[in-house]
N, CA, C and O atoms as a CHARMM CRD file, in Angstrom:
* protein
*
  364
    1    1 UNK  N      1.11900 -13.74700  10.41500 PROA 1      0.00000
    2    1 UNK  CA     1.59200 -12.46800  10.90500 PROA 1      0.00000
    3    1 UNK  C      3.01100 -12.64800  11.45100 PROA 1      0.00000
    4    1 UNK  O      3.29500 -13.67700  12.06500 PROA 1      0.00000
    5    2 UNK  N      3.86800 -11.72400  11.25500 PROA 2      0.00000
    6    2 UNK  CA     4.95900 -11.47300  11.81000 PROA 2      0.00000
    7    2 UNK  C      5.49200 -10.51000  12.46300 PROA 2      0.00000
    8    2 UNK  O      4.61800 -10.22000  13.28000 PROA 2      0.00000
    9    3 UNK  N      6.36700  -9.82400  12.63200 PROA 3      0.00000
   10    3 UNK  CA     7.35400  -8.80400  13.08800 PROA 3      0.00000
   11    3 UNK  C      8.43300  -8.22000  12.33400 PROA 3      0.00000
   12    3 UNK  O      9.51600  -8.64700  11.93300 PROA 3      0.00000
   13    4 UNK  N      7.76300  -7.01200  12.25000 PROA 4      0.00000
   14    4 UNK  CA     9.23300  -6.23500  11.46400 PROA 4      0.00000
   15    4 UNK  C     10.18300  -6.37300  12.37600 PROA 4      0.00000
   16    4 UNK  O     10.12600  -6.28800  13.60300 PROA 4      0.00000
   17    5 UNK  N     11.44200  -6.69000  11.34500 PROA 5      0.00000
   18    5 UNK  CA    12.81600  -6.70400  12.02200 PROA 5      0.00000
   19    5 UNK  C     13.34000  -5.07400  12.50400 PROA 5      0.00000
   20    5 UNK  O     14.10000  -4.70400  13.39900 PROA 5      0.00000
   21    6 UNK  N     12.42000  -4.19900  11.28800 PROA 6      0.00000
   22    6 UNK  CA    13.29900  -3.02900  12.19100 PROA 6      0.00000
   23    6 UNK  C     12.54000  -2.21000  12.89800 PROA 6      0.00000
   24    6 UNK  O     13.08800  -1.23500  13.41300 PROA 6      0.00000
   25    7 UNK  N     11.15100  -2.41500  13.07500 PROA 7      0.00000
   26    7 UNK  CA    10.72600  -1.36500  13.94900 PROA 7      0.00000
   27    7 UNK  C      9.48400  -2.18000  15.11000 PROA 7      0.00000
   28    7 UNK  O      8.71600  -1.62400  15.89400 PROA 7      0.00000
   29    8 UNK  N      9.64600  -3.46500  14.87100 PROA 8      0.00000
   30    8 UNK  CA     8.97700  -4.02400  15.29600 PROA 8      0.00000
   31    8 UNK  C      7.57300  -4.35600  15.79000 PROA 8      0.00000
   32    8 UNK  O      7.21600  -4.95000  16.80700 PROA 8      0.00000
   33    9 UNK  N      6.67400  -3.65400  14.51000 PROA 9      0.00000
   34    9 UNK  CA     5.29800  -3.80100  14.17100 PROA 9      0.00000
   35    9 UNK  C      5.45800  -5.12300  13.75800 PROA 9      0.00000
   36    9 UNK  O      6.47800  -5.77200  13.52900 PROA 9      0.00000
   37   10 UNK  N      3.84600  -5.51600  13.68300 PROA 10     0.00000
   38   10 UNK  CA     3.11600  -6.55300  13.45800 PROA 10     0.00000
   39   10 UNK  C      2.75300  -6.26900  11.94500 PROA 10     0.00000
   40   10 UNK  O      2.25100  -5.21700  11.54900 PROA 10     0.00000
   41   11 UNK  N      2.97800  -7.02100  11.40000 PROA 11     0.00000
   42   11 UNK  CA     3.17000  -6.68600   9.94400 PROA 11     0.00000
   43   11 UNK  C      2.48500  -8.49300   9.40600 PROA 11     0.00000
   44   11 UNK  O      2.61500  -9.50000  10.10200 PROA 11     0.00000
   45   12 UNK  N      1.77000  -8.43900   7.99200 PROA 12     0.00000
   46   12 UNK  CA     1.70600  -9.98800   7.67800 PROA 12     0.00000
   47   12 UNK  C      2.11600  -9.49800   5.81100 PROA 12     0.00000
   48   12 UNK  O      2.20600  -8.40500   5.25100 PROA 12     0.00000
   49   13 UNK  N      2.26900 -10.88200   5.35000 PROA 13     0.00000
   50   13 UNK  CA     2.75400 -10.98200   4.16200 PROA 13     0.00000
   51   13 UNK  C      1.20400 -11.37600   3.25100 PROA 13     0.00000
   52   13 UNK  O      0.20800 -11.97900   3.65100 PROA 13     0.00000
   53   14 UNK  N      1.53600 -10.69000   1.75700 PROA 14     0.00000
   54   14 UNK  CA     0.58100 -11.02400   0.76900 PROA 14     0.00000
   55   14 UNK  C      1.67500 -11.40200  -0.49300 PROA 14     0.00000
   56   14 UNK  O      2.67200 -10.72400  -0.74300 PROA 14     0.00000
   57   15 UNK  N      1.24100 -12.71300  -1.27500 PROA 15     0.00000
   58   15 UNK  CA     1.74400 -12.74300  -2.46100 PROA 15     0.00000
   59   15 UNK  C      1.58700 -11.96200  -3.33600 PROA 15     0.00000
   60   15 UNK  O      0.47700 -11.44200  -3.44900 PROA 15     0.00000
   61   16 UNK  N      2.48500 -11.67200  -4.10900 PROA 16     0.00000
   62   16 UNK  CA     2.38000 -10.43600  -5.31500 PROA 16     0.00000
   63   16 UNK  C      1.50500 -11.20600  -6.16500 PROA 16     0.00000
   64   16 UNK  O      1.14500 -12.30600  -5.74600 PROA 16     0.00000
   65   17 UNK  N      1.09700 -10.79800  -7.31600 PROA 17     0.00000
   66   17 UNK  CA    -0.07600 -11.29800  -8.33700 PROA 17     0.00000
   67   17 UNK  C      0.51900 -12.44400  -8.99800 PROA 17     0.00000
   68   17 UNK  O     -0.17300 -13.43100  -9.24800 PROA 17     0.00000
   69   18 UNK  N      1.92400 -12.38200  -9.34400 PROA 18     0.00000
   70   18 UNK  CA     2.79700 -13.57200  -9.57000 PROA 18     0.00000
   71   18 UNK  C      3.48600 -14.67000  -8.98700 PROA 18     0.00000
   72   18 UNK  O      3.98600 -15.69300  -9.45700 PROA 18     0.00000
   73   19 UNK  N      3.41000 -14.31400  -8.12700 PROA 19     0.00000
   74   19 UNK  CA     3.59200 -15.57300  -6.76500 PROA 19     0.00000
   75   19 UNK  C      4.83300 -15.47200  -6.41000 PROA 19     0.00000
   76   19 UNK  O      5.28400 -16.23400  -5.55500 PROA 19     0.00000
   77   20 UNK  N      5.78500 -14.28900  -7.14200 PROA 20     0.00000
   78   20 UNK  CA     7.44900 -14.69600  -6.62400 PROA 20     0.00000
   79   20 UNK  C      7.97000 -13.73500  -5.53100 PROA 20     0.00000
   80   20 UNK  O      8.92500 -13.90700  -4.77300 PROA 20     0.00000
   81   21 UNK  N      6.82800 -12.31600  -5.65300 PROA 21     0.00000
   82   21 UNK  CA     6.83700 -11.51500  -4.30400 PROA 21     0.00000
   83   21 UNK  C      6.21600 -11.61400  -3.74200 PROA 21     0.00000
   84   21 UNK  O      5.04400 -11.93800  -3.93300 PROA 21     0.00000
   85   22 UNK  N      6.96900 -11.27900  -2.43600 PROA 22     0.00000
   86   22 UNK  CA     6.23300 -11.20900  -1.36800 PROA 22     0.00000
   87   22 UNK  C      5.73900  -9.67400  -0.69400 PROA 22     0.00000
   88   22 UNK  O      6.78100  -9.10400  -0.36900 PROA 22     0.00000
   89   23 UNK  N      4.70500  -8.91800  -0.41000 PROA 23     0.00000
   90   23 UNK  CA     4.92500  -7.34900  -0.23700 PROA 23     0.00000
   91   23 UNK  C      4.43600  -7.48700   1.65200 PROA 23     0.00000
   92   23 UNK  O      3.56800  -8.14200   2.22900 PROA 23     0.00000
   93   24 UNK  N      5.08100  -6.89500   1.94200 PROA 24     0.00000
   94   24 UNK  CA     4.64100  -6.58700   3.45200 PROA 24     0.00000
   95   24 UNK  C      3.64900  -5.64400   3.38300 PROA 24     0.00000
   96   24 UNK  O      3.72600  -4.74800   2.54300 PROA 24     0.00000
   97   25 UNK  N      2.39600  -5.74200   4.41900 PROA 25     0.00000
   98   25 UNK  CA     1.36500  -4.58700   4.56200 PROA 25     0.00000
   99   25 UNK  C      1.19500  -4.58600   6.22800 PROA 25     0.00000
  100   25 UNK  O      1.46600  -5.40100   7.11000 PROA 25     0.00000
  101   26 UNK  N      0.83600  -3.77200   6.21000 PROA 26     0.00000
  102   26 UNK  CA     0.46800  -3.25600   7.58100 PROA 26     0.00000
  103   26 UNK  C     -1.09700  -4.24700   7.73800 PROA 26     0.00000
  104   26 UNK  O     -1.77500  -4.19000   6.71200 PROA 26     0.00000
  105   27 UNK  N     -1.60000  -4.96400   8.68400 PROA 27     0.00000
  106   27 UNK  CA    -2.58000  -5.76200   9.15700 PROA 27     0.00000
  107   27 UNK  C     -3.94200  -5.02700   9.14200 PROA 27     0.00000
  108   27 UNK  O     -5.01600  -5.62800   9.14800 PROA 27     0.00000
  109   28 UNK  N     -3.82600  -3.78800   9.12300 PROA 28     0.00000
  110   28 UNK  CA    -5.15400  -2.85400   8.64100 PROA 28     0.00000
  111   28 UNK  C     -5.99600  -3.20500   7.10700 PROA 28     0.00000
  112   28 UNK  O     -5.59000  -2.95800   5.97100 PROA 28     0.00000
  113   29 UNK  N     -7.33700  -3.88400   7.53500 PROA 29     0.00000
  114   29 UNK  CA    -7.46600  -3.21200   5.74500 PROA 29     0.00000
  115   29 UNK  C     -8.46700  -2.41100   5.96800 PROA 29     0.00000
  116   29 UNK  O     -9.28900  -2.41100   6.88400 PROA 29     0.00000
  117   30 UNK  N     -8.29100  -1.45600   4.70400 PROA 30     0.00000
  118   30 UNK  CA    -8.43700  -0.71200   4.56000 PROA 30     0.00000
  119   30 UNK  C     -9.52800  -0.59100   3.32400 PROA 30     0.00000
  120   30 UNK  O     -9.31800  -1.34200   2.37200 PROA 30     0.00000
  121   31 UNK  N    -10.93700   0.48400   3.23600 PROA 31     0.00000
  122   31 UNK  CA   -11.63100   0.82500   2.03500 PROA 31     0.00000
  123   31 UNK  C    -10.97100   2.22300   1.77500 PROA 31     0.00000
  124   31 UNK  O    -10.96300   3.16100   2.57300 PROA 31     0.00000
  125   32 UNK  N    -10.36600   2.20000   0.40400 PROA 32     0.00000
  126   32 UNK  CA   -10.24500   3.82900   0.16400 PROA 32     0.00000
  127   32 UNK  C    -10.62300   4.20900  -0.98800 PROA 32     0.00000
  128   32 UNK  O    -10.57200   3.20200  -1.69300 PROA 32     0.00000
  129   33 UNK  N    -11.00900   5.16300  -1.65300 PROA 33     0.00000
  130   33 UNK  CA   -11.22700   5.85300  -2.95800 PROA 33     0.00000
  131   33 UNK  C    -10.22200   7.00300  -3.41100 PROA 33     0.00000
  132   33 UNK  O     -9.89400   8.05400  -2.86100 PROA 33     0.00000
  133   34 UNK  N     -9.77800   6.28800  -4.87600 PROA 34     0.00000
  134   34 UNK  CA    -8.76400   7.06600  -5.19600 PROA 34     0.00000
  135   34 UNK  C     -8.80200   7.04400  -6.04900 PROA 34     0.00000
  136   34 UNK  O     -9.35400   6.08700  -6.59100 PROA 34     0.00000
  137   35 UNK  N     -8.23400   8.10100  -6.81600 PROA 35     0.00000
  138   35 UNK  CA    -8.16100   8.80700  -7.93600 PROA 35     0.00000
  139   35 UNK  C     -7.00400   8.75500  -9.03100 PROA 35     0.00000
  140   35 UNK  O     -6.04300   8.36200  -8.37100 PROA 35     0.00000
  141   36 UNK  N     -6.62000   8.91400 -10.18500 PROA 36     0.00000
  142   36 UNK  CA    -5.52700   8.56200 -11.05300 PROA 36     0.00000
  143   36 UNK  C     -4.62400  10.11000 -10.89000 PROA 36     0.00000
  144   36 UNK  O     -5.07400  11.25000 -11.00400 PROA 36     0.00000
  145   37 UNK  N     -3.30300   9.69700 -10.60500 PROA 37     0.00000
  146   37 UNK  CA    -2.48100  10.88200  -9.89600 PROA 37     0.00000
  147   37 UNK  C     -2.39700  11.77100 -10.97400 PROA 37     0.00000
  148   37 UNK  O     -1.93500  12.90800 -10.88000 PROA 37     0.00000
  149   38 UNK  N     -2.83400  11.27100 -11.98600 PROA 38     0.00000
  150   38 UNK  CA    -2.52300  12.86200 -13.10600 PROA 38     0.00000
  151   38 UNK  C     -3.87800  13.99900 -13.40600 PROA 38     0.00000
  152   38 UNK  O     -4.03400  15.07100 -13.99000 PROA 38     0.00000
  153   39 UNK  N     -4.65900  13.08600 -12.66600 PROA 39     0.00000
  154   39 UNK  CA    -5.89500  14.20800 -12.18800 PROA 39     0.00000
  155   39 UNK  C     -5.46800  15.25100 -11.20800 PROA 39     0.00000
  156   39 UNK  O     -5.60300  16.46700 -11.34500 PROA 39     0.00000
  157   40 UNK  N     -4.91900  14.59600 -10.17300 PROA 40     0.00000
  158   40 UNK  CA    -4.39800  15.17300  -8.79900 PROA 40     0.00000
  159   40 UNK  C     -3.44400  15.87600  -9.23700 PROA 40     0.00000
  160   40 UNK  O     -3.18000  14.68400  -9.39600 PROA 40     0.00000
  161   41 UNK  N     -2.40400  16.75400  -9.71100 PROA 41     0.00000
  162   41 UNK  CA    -0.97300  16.72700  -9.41800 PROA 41     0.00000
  163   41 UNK  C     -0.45000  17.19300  -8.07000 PROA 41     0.00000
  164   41 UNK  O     -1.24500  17.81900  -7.36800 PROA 41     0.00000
  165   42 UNK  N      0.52300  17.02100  -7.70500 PROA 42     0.00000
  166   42 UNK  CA     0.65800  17.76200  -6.53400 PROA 42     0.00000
  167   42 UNK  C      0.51600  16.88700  -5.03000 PROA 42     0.00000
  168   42 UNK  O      1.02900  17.27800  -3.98200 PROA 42     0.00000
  169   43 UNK  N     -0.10600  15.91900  -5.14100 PROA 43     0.00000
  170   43 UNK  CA    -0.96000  15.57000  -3.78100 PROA 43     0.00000
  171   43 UNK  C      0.20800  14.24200  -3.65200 PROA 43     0.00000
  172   43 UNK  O      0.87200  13.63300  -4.49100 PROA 43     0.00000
  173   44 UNK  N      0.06900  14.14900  -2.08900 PROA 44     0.00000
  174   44 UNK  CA     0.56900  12.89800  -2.24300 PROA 44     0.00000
  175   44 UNK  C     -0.10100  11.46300  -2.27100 PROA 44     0.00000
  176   44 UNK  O     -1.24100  11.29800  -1.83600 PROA 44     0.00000
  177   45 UNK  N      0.68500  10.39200  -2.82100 PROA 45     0.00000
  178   45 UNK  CA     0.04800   8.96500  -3.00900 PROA 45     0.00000
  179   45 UNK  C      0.03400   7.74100  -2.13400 PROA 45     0.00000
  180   45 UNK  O      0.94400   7.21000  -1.49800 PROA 45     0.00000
  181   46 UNK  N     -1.09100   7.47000  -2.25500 PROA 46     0.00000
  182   46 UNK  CA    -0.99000   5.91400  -1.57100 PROA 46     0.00000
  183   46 UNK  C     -1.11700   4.97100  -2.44100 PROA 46     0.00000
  184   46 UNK  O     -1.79800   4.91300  -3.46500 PROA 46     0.00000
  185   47 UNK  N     -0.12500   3.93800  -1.76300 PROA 47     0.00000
  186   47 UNK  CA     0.17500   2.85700  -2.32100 PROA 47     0.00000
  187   47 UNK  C     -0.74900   1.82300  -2.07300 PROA 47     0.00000
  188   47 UNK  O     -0.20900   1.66600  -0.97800 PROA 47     0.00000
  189   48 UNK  N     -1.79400   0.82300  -2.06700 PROA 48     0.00000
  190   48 UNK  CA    -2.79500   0.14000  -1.66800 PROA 48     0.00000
  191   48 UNK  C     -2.38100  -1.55700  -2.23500 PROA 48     0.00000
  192   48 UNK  O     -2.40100  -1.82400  -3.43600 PROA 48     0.00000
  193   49 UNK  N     -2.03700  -2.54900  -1.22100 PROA 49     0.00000
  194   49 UNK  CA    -2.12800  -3.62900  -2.16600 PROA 49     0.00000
  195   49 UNK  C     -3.09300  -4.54200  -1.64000 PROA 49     0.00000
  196   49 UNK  O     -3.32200  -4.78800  -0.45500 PROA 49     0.00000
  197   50 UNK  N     -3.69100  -5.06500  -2.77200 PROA 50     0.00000
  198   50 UNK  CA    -5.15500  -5.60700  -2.76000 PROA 50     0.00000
  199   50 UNK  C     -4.64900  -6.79700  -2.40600 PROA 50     0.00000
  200   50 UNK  O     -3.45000  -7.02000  -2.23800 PROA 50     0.00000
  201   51 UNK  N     -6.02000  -8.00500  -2.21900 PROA 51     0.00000
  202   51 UNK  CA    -6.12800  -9.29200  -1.48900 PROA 51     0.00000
  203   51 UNK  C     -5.42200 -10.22900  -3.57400 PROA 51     0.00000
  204   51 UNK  O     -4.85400 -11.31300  -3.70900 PROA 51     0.00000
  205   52 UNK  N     -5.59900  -9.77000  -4.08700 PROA 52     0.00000
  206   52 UNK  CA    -4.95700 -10.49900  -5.28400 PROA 52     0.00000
  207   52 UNK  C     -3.80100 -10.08000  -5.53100 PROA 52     0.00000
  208   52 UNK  O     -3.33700 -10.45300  -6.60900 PROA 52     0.00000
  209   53 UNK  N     -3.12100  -9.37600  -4.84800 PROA 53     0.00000
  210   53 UNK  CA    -1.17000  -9.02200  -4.70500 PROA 53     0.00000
  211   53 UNK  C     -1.25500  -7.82600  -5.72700 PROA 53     0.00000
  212   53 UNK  O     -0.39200  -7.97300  -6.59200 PROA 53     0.00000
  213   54 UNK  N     -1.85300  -6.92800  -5.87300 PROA 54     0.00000
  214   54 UNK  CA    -1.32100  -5.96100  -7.29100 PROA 54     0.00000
  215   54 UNK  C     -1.03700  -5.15900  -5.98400 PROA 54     0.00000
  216   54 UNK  O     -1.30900  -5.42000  -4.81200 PROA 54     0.00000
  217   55 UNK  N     -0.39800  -4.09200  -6.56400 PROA 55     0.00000
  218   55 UNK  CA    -0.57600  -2.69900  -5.99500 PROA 55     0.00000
  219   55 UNK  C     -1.11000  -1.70700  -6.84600 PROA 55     0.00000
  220   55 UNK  O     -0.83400  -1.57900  -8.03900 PROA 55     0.00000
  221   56 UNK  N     -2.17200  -0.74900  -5.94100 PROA 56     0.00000
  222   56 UNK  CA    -2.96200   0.40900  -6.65100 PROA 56     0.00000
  223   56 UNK  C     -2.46500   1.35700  -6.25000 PROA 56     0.00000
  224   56 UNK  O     -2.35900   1.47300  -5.02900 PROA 56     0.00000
  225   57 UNK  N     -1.90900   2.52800  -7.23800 PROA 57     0.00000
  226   57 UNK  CA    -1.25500   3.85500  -6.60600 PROA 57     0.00000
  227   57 UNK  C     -2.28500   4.97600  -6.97000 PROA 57     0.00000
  228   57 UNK  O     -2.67100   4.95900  -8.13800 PROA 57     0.00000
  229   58 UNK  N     -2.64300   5.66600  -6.38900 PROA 58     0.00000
  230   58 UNK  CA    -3.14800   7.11100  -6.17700 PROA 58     0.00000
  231   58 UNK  C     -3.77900   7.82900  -5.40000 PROA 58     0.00000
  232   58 UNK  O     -3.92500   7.44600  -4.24000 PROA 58     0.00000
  233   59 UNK  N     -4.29500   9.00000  -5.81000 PROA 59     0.00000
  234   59 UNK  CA    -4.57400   9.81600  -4.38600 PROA 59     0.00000
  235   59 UNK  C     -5.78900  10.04300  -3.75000 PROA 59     0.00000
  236   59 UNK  O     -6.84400  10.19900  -4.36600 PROA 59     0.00000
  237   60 UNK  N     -5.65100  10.07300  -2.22600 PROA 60     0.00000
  238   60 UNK  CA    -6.83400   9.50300  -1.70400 PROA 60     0.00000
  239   60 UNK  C     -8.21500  10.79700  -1.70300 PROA 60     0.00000
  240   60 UNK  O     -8.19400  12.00300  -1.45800 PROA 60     0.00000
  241   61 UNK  N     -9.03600  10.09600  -1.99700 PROA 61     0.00000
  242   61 UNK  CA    -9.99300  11.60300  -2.10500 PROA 61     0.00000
  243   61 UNK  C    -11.10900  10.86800  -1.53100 PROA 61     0.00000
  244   61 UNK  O    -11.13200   9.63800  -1.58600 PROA 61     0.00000
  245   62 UNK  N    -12.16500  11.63800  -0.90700 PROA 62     0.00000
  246   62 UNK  CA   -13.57600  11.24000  -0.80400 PROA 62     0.00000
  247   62 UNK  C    -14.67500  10.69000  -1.73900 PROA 62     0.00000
  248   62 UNK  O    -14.91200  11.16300  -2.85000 PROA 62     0.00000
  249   63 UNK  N    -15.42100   9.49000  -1.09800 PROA 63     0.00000
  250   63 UNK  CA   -15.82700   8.54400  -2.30400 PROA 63     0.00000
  251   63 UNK  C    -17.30300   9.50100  -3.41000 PROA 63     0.00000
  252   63 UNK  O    -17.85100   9.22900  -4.47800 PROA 63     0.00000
  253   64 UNK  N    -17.43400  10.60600  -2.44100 PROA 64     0.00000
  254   64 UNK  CA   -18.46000  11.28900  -3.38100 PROA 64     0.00000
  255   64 UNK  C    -17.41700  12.24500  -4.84200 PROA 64     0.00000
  256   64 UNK  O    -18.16900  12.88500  -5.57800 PROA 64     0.00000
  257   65 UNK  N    -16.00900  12.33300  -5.19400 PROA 65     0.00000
  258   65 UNK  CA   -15.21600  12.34600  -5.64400 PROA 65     0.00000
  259   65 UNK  C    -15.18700  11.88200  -7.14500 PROA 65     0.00000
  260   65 UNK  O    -14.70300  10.78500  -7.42500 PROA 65     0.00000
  261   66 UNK  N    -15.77800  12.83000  -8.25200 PROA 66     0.00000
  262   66 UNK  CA   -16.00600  12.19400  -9.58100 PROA 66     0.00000
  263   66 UNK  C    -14.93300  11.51300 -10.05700 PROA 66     0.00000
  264   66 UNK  O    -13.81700  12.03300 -10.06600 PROA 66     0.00000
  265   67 UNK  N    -15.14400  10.35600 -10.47300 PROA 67     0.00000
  266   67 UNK  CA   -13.79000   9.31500 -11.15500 PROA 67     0.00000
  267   67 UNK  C    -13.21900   8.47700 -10.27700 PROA 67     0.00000
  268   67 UNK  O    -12.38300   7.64100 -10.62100 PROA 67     0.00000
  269   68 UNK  N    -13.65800   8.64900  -8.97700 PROA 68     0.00000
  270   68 UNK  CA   -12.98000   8.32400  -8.08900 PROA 68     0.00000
  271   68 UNK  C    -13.24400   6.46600  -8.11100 PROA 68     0.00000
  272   68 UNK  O    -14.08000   5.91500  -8.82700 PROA 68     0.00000
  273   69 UNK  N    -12.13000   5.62000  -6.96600 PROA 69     0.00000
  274   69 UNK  CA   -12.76200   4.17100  -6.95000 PROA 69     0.00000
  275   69 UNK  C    -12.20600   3.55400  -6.54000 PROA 69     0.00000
  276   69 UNK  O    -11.00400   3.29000  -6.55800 PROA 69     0.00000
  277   70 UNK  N    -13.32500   3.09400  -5.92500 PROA 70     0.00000
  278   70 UNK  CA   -13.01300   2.17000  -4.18000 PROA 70     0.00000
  279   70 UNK  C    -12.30400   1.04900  -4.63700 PROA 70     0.00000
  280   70 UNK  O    -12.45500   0.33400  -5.62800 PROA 70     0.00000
  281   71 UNK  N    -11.16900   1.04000  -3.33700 PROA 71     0.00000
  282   71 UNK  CA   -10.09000   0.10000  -3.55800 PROA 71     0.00000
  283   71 UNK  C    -10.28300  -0.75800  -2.14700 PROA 71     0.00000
  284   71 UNK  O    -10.24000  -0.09400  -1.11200 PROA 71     0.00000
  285   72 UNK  N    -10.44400  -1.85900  -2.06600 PROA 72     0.00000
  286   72 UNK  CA    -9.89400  -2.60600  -0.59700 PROA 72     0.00000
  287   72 UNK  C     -8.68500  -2.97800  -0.68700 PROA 72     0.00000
  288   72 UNK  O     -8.13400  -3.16000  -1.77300 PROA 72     0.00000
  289   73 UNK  N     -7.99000  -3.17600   0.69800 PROA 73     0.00000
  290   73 UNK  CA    -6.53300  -3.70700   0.57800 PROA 73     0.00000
  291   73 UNK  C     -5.95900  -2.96600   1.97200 PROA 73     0.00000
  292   73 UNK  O     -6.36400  -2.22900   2.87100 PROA 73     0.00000
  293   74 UNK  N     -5.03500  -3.49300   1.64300 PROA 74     0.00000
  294   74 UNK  CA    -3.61400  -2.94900   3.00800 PROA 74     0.00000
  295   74 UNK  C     -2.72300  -1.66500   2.81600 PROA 74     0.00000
  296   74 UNK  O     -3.07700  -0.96700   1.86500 PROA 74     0.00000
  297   75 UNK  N     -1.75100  -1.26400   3.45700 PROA 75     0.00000
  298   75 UNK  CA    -1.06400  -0.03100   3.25100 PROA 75     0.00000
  299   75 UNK  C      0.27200  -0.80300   3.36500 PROA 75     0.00000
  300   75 UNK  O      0.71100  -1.40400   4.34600 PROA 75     0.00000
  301   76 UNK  N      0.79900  -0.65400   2.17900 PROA 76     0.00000
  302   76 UNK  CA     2.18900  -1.50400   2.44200 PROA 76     0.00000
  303   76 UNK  C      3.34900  -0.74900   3.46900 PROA 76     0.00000
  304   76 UNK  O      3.71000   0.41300   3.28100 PROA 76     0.00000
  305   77 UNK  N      3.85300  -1.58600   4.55200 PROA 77     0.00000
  306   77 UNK  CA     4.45900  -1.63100   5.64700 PROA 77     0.00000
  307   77 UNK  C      5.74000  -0.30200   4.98100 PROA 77     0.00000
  308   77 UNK  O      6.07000   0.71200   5.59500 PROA 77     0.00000
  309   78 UNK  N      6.12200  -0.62800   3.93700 PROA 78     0.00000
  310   78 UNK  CA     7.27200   0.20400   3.55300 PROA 78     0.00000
  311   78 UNK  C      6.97800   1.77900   3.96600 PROA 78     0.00000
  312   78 UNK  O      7.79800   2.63500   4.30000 PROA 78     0.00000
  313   79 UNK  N      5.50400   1.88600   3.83200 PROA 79     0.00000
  314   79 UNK  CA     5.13000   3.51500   3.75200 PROA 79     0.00000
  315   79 UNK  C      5.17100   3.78700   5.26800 PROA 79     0.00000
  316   79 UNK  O      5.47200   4.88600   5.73500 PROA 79     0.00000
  317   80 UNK  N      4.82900   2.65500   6.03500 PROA 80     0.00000
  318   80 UNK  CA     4.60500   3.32500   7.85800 PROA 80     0.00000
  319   80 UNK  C      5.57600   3.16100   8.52300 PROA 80     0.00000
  320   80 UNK  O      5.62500   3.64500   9.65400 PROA 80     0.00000
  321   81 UNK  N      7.14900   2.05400   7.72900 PROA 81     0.00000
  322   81 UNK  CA     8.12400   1.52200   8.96900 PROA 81     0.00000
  323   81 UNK  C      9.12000   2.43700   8.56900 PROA 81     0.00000
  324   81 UNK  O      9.62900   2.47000   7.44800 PROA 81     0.00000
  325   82 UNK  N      9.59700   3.78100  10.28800 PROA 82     0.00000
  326   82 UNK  CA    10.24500   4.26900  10.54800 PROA 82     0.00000
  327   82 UNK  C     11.83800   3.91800   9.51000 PROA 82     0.00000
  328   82 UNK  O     12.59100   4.72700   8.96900 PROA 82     0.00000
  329   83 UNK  N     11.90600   2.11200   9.55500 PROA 83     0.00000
  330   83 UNK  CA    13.05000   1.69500   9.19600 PROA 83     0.00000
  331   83 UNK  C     13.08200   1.18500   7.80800 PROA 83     0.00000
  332   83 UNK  O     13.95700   0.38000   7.48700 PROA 83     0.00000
  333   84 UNK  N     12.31600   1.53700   7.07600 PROA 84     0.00000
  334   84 UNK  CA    12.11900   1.10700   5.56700 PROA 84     0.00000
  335   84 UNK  C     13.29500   1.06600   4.63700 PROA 84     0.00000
  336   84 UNK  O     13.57600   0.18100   3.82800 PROA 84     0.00000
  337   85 UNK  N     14.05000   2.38700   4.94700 PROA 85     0.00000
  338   85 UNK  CA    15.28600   2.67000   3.94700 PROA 85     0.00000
  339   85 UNK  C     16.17600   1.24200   4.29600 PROA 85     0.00000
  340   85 UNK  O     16.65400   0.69700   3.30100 PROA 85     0.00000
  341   86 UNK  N     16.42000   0.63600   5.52500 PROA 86     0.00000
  342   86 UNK  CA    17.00500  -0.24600   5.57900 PROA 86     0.00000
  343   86 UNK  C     16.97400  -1.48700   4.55100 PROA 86     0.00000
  344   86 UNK  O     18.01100  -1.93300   4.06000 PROA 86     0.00000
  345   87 UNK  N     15.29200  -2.17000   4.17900 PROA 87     0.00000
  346   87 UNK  CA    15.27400  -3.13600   4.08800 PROA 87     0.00000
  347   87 UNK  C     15.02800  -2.57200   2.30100 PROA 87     0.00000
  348   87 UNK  O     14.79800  -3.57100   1.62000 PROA 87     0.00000
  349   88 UNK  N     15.02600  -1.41000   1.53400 PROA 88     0.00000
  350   88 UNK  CA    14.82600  -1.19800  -0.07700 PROA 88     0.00000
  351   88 UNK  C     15.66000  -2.35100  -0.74900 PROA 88     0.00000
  352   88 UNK  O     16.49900  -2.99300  -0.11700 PROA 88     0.00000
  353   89 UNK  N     15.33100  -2.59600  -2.23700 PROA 89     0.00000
  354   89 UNK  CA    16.21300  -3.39000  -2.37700 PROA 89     0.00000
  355   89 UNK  C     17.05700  -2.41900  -3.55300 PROA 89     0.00000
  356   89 UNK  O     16.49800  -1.70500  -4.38500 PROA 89     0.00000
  357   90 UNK  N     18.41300  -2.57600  -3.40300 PROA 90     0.00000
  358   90 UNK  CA    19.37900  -1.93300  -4.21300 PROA 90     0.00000
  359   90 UNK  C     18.97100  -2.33300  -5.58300 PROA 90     0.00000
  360   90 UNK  O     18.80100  -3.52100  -5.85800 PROA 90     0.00000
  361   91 UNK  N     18.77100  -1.16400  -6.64900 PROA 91     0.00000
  362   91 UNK  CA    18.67000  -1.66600  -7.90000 PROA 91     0.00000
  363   91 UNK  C     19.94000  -1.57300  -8.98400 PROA 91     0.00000
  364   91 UNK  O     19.82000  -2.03900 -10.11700 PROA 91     0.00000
């Protein structure tokens, strides 16, 4: 576990599925059920990255929710830190 530099949560690191990223998540994990965003339109998304480094994107719905499917994992730090725009990386 560490410390965000810019807002100074407690934040820990997960390897990406390839080992060369690193993604920050928020120390919560989390069970959620979600849905493929082109079912949804409109709604907004969560980003979820699992204990094997992927990230799962879509929208969160209740698990009685046809199609729906349970994801474990974290909420990557980018979505909750006030100071995110700081640390994006320029493409």
């Amino acid at each position: 576990m560490t410390v965000c530099k810019g807002c100074g949560a407690t934040i820990q690191w997960i390897e990406g599925a390839g080992g060369t990223v690193h993604h920050p998540v928020d120390p919560e994990r989390l069970t959620l059920w979600l849905l493929t965003p082109a079912l949804v339109p409109g709604r907004p998304l969560a980003r979820i990255v699992t204990d094997a480094g992927t990230i799962r994107t879509g929208v969160v719905v209740a698990p009685e929710h046809p199609g729906s499917e349970r994801i474990e994992g974290y909420v990557t730090h980018f979505a909750t830190c006030p100071q995110a725009a700081e640390f994006r990386r320029r493409r």
